[in-house]
Residue, then its C-alpha position, 0 to 999 in steps of 0.5 A: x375509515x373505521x379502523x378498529x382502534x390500536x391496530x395500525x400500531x400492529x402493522x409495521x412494515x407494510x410500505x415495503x409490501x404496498x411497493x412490493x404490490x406495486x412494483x411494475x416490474x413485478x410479476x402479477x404471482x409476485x404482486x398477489x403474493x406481496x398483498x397476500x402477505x399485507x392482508x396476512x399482516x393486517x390480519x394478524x393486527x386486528x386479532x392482536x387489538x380484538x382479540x379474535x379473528x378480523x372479519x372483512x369488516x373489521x380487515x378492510x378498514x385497516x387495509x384502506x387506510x394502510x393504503x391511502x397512507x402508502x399512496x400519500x407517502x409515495x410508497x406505492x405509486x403505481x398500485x391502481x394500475x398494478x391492481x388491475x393486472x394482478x387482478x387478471x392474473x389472480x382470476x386465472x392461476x392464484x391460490x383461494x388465499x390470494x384471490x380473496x386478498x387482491x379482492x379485498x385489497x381492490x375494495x379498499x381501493x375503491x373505499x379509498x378513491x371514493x373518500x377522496x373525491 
């Protein structure tokens, strides 16, 4: 994916976010929190391994892969379909923050389904 190397070693605890992201009992405000917290996560990450702010190219690899191994893990057995319904509800009520994560976060999805096939 591209990953900016070292960076991955700097994202502990993310599987808890993934699950919390996809939780199906979950509130949508609850999901667009939880993956506002993992791309803060992953942000924080790829400043400590480049030393500056992440741009969305160097965010999104770190997400995509953070999520792939979620999804193979188990961790996040619903996410696509929780995705969608965040993704309704970031595009009516959310904070600028959380839209461009949920946006971010639907891109790696697509990265990831995409790699896949």
């Amino acid at each position: 994916f591209g990953v900016p190397r070292g960076a991955l070693e700097n994202m502990g605890g993310v599987a808890e976010l993934w699950a919390a992201a996809s939780e199906p009992t979950a509130l949508p405000s609850e999901r667009a929190a939880a993956l506002a917290a993992l791309c803060g996560v992953a942000t924080r990450a790829v400043r400590l391994t480049i030393g500056r702010e992440a741009s969305a190219e160097e965010l999104l690899p770190c997400i995509a892969h953070s999520m792939a191994t979620a999804i193979a893990a188990g961790d996040a057995p619903e996410l696509l379909a929780s995705l969608r319904l965040t993704a309704l509800h970031v595009s009516s009520a959310a904070e600028p923050n959380e839209e461009y994560c949920v946006t971010t976060v639907q891109v790696a999805a697509r990265a990831v389904e995409d790699h896949s096939l």
